[in-house]
N, C-alpha and C positions, 0 to 999 in steps of 0.2 A: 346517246341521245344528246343532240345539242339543242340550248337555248341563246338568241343574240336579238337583243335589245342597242337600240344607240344609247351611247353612253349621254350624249346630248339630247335627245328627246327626254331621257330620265330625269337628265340633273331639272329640266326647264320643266318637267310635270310634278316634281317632288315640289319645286319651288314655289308654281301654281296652286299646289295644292295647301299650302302650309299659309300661303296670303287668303284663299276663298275661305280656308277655316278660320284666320283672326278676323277678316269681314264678317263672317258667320255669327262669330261671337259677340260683335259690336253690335248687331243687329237684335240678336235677343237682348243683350242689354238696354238698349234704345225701347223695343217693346215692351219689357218689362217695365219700364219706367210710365211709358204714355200709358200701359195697361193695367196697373194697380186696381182700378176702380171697377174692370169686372169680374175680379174672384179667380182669375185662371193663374198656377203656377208660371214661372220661366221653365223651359226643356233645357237641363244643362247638357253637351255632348259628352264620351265619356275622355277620360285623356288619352295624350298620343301616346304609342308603343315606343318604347326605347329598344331598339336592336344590340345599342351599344357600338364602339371603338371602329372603327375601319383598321386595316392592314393591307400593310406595304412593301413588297420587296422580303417576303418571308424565307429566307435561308432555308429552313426546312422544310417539312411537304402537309403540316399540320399546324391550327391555329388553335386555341382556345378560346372560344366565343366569350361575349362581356354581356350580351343582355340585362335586362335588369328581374331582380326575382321575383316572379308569377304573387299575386295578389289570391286571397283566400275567395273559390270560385272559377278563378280564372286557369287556364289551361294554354300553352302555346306549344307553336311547331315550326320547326326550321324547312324550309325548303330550294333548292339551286336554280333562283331566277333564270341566274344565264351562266357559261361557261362549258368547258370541255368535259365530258363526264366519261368514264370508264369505272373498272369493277376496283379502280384505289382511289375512287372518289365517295365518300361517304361520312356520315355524321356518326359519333357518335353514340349520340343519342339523340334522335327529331326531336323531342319532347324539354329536354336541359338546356336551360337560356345558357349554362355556361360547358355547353357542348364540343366536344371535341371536332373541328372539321377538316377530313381530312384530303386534299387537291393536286394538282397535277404540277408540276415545274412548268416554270413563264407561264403560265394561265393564271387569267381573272376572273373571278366571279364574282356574281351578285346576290346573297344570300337573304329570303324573305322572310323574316323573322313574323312568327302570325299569332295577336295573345284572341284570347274568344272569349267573353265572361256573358253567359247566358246567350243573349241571341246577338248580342253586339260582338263587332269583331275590328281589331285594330292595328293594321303593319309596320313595320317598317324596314328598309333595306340595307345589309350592310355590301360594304366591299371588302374581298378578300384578292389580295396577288401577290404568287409565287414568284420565285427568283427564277431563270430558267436553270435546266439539267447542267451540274457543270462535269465533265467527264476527268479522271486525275492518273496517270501515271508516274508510279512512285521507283526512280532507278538508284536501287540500293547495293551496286554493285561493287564489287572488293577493288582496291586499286591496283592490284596486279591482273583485270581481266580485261587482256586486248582482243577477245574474238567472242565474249556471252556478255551477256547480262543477266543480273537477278532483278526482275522486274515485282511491280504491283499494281495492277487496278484496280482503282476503285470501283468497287460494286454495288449495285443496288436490289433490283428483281436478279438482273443476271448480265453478266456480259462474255464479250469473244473478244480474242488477239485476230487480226489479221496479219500479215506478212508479202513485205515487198522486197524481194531478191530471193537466191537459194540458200536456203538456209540446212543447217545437218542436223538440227532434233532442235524437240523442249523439253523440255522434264518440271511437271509441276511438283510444287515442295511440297503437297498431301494428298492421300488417295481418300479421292471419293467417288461418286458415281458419274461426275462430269467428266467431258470429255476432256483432252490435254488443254485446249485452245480454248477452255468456260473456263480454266482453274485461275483463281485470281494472281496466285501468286507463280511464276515459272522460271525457270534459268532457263534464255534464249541461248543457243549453240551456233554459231555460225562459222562457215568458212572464214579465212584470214584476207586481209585486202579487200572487202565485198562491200559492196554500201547494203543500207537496209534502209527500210521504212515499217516501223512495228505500230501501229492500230490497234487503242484499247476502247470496244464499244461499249456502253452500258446501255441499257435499259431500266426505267422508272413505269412502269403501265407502257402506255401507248405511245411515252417519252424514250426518247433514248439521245446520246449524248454519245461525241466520238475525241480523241485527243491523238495524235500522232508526235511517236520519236525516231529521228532522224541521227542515223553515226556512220561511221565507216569504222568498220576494224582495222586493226592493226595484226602484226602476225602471229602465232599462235604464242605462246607465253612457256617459260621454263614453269612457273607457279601455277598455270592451268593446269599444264602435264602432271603435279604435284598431289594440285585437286579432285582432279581425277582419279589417283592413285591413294587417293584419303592421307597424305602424308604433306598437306602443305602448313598443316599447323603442329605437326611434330617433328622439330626438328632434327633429335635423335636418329633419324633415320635416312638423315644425307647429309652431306657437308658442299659447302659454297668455296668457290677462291675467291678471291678479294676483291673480284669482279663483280662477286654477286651472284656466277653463276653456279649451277648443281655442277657436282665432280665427281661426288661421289653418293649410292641408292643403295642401302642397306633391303632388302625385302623378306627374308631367309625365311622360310615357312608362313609367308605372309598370303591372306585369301585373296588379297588385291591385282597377286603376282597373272594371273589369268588377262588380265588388261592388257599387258606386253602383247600376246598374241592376237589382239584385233585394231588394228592401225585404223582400220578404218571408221571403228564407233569411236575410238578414239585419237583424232587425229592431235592434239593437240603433244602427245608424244614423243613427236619429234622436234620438238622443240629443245630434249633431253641431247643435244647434239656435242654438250662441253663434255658429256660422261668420260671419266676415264675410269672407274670402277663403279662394277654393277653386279651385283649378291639376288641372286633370283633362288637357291639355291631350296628344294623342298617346298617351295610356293607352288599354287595353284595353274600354272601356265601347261596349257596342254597344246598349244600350238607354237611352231616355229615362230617367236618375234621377227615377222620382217622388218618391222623398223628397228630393229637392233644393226641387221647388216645394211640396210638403207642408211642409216643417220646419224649411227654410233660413231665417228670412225675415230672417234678419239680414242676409243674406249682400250686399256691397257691391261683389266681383270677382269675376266667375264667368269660367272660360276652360274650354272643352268642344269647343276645336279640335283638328284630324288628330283627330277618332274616327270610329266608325260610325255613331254617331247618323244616322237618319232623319228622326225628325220630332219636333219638341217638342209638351210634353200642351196640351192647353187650358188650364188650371190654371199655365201660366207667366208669368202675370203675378200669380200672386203676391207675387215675390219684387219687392215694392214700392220697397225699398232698394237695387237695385241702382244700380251708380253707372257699373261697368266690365264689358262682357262684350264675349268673343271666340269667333265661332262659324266661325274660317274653316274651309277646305276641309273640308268635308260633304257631305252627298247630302240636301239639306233643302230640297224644294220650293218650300214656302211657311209663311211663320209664324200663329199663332192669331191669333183677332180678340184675345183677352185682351193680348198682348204691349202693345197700345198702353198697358197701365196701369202699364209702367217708368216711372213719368213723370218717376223720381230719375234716371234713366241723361242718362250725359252721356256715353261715351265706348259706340262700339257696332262692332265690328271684323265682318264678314261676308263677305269676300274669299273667293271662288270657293266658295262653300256651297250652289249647286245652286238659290238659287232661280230662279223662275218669277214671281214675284206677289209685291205686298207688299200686307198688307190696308189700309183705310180708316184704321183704330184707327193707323198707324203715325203720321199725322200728329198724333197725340195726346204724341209724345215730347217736349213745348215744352221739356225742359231739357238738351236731346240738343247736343253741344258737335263730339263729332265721329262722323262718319259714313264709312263703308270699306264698299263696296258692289259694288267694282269685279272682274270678272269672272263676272257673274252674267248671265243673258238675263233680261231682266226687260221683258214689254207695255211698261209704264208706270207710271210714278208715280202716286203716289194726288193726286188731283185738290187735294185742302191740306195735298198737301206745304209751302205755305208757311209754315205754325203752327209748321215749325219754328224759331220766331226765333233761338234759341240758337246755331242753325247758324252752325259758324265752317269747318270742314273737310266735306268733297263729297268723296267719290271716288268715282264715281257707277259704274253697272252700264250693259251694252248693253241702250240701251232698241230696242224697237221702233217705238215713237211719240216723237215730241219731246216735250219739257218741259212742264207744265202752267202756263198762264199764272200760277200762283201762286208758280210757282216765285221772282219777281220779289222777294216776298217777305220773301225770305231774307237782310234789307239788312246781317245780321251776319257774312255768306261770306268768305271772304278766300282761301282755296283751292277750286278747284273743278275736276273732271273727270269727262266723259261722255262716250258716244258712243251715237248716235241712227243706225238702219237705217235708215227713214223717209227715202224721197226725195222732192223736197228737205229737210233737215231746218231748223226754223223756230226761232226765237229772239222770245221774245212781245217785244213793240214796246217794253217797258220797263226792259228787259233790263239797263235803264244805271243802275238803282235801286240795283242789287249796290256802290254805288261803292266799299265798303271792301274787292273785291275786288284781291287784289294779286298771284294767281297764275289762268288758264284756260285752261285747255287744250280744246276742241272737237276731237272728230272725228266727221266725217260729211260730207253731202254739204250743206255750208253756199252758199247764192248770193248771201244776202245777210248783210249786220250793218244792226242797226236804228241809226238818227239818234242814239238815245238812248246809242251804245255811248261815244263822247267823255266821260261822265259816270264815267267806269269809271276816272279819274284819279290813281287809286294803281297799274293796274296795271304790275306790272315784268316779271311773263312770260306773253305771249300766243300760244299754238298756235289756230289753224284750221287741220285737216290732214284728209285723208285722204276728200276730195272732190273737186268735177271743175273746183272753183276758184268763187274769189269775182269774182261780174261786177257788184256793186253792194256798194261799201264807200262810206262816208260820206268825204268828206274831212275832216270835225273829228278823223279818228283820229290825225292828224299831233300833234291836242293832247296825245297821253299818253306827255307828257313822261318820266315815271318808269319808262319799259320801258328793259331790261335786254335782253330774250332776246324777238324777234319771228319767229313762223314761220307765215308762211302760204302758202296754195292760191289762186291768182288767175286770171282767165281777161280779163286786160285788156290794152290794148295799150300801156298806162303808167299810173303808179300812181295815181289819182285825189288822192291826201294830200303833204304836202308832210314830207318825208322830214327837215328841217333842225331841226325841232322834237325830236327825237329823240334829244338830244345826250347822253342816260346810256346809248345801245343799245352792246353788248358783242357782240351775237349776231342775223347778221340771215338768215333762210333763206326764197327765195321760192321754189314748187314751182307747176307747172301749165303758164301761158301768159303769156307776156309779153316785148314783142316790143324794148322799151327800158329802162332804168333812169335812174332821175334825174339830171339836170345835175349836180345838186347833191349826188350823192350821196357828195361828199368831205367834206359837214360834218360827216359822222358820225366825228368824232376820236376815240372811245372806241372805237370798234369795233373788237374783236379775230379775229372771226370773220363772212364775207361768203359767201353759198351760194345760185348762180341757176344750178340744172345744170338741163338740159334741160327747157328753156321756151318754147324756140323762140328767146334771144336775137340782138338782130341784131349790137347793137355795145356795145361798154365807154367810157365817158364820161371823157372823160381827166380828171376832177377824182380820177379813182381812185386818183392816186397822192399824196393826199390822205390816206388811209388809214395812218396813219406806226404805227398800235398792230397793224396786221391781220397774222396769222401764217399765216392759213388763208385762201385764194382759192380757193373750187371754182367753175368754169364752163364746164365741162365739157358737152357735149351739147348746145349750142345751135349757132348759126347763126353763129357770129362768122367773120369774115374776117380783123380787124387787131386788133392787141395796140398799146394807145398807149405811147408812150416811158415815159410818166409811171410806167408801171407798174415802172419800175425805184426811185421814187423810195419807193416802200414798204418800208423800213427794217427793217420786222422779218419782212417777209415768210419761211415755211420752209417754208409746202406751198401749192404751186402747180399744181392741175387745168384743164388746158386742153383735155384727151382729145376726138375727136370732136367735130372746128368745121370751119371752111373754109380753115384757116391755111396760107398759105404763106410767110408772113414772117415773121421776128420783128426786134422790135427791136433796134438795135443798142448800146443802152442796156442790155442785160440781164448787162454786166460786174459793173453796180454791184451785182448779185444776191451775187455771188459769197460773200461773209462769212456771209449769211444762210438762202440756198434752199438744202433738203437735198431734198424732193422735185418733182419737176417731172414731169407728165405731159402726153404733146402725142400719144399713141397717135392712129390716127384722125383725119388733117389730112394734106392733100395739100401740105406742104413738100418740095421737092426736099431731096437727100441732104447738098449745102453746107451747106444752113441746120442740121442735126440736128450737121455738125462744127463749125460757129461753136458751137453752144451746147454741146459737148463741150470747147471751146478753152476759150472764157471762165465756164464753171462744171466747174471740173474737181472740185471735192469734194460736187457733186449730184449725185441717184443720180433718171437721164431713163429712163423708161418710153416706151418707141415702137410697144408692141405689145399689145394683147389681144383675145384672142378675143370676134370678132362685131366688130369695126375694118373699116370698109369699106376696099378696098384702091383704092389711086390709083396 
């Protein structure tokens, strides 16, 4: 409802009115004076209403009236001569000369303040005027943000952001039930380089009020990228060069790590361009980072192990610099033909990562130093595998095929392990070329070692295991002197090599078939540990007690009948497996045990009950096993 009065007819009818009333008055006076003599009173009028104060330019949207206070009888009421009226336009109370009123932004009114005492009634008007709506945009954003803003507008009933250019989201700073673009407070997101125009409207009633900011971005920030990843105020978590810029982004089991994989909710990512190490490693990241091979390319560590990652982009060989990457346990088939163009990488971890294949391009890695492969089914090798010369560590995957002749190659190896499905599995003829090899481990179903193996003359620890035994060994293996730790699978009825050359062996384990052991197997004076369980052994060489370093005697499982005396003369002997032979005697030497054996086991051997109390008499602080299950009984 509106009411509009001129301001000028008012002012000139108030004015009118207030001169006929003091003529008024002069007039009764006058009469009263000439009138005295006929008995009639003067009619006094009653006084005038004070409405009270005017107001001007009121800041806020409410005044408090000044009337003056109602007289005993009397009764007033406020009323909106003139002005804008809507449902935030009202009094207080109509009835309270010091009433609350409350009005619209930039509007005036005219408020008719009304007192009544009996039948007399007396006004008067006051003025009330608002400031108009002033609309506020409040840019509280961090000084490292060249592409958002953390805005605020001020609100009243309610306002909205508008937006001039494309912009990539908001995100207001509280959920409630308004939409993004009503929330007062919001971080604007935008493209880099983009001009804007951001629009905060408010609304007062039927008022509303508008303020516009105006910027252009800059390019996406290293500190957004940061903020984004909730890591820009811990520093802990990355290191700067002296430039200022990130180098290095610790994340290791961090829930943030899932960000990597959406470049495009978070572009500002790429900004992370200086990395040269990057620990994502058991973080939340279930998709390929393609801004990792887009923007990284500095990058010289990369670890993207324990994630969900599936399968790497084609485009990862990019990252031309890398030096170090760890891809283990994953669900990752196989890798791009691209991969082979790390040709910086030297260190490459891929332990149980799921592949299947490795492409051709891998033999392209010639500066690759170590290699971790192991627990992967992997066909086969790529055919030049050997290109990689740099190869010093192997820790190879189950293959399904043997080796590729190239593999020979690899003259830089010095550690090395595989296992090959493939029965027989084969070893190329040249096998001996590896000489700077000084650790091998084989498993598979090995029958032969090539002529060439003698040539392998550094090494100190050699496994063949987990085949149905070796029936063609070279005898020149007797030449590698510098073994340490020998364990193999045989199927011979004595050892083809000559065991004395051996004189640094610490650890010797034969498994399979084998029906004797070497005369001379007491040269081996270093030997701490000696292991020929079920081989089918027939007997033990009395040079055995030769053995003065051996702690550990397992021979258990074979065919033996007789324990030679000499075997008391093994000095440091303290676990002793005899379980399951043919034994009914032992020796009567086995007092001199006494200081040293704490285990002795003899389960499974048809000795009468005496012999099991002599070895209770004369080893009373060893602790004798006579019994386990599946022990044939006698």
């Amino acid at each position: 409802m509106y009411f509009f009065i001129s301001w000028t007819l008012m002012g000139k009818f108030i004015l009118i009115r207030k001169q006929v009333y003091l003529l008024f008055i002069l007039g009764l006076m006058l009469v009263g004076c000439q009138g005295t003599d006929d008995g009639n009173e003067p009619v006094i009028p009653p006084p005038p209403t004070n409405g009270g104060a005017d107001f001007f330019d009121v800041t806020d949207f409410s005044v408090t009236l000044s009337a003056d206070d109602l007289l005993a009888n009397e009764t007033g009421k406020w009323a909106i001569h003139s002005g804008l009226v809507d449902n935030k336009v009202f009094f207080s109370s109509e009835t309270n000369p010091k009433s609350v009123f409350h009005g619209l932004p930039g509007e005036q009114y005219n408020l008719l303040w009304q007192v009544r005492n009996g039948g007399k009634v007396t006004t008067d008007t006051v003025k009330v005027h608002f400031s108009p709506l002033q609309a506020e945009i409040l840019d509280d954003s961090h000084w490292y943000h060249q592409t958002r803003r953390r805005l605020y507008g001020k609100s009243y009933d309610r306002g909205k952001w508008t937006f001039e250019g494309n912009y990539h989201h908001i995100r207001p700073h509280s959920s409630n039930a308004l939409s993004d673009d009503e929330a007062e407070n919001i971080t604007f997101y935008g493209y880099e380089n983009t001009d804007y125009k951001i629009t905060w409207t408010t609304w007062y009633g039927s008022k509303s009020a508008s303020v516009t900011l105006s910027f252009t971005t800059g390019e996406y920030g290293q500190d957004e990228a940061l903020e984004d990843l909730g890591k820009v105020n811990r520093p802990y978590y990355f290191k700067r060069n002296d430039a200022g810029d990130v180098t290095e982004l610790y994340m290791n089991g961090d829930p943030y790590g899932w960000i990597f994989g959406d470049s495009v909710l978070f572009p500002a990512l790429k900004a992370l361009k200086h990395l040269t190490k990057l620990q994502l490693n058991g973080s939340s990241l279930s998709n390929i980072p393609h801004v990792i091979s887009a923007y990284y390319h500095k990058l010289q560590v990369l670890d993207m192990g324990h994630t969900r990652i599936t399968h790497l982009g084609d485009d990862f060989g990019n990252l031309t610099e890398l030096d170090t990457l760890y891809l283990n346990i994953l669900d990752i088939p196989s890798l791009p033909e691209s991969f082979g163009n790390l040709k910086s990488l030297r260190y490459l971890e891929m332990t149980k990562m799921g592949l299947t294949s490795l492409p051709e391009s891998f033999s392209n890695l010639s500066n690759l130093n170590y290699l971790s492969c192991e627990l992967n089914y992997i066909d086969k090798l790529p055919e030049a595998i050997g290109n990689l010369r740099s190869l010093e560590t192997f820790r190879g995957p189950i293959l399904t095929k043997s080796i590729p002749a190239s593999f020979s190659d690899l003259t830089n190896l010095r550690f090395c392990f595989f296992t090959v499905n493939e029965r027989p599995a084969i070893l190329p003829d040249d096998f001996g070329r590896l000489s700077k090899l000084d650790t091998l481990w084989l498993w598979g179903d090995y029958r032969a070692l090539p002529e060439s193996f003698s040539s392998l003359d550094r090494l100190r620890d050699l496994w063949v295991l987990n085949g149905s035994g070796l029936s063609s060994i070279p005898a020149s293996l007797g030449n590698l002197t510098e073994l340490r730790m020998l364990r193999l699978v045989v199927r011979v009825s004595e050892l083809p090599f000559n065991v004395s050359g051996f004189a640094n062996l610490k650890n010797f384990a034969l498994h399979g078939f084998l029906d004797y052991l070497p005369e001379n197997i007491g040269t081996l004076t270093n030997l701490e540990t000696l292991g020929v369980s079920h081989v089918k052994l027939k007997a033990i060489p009395e040079s055995i007690g030769q053995l003065k370093k051996v702690w550990s005697l397992n021979l258990s499982g074979n065919e033996i009948t007789e324990i030679p005396t000499s075997i008391a003369d093994m000095s440091s002997l303290r676990d002793l497996y005899l379980g399951r032979n043919k034994i009914t005697k032992f020796p009567r030497t086995m007092d001199r045990l006494s200081g040293t054996l704490r285990d002795l086991q003899i389960n499974g051997n048809p000795y009468p009950e005496e012999e099991l109390k002599y070895l209770r008499d004369v080893l009373p602080n060893t602790s004798i096993l006579t019994w386990l299950a599946g022990d044939n009984l006698y």
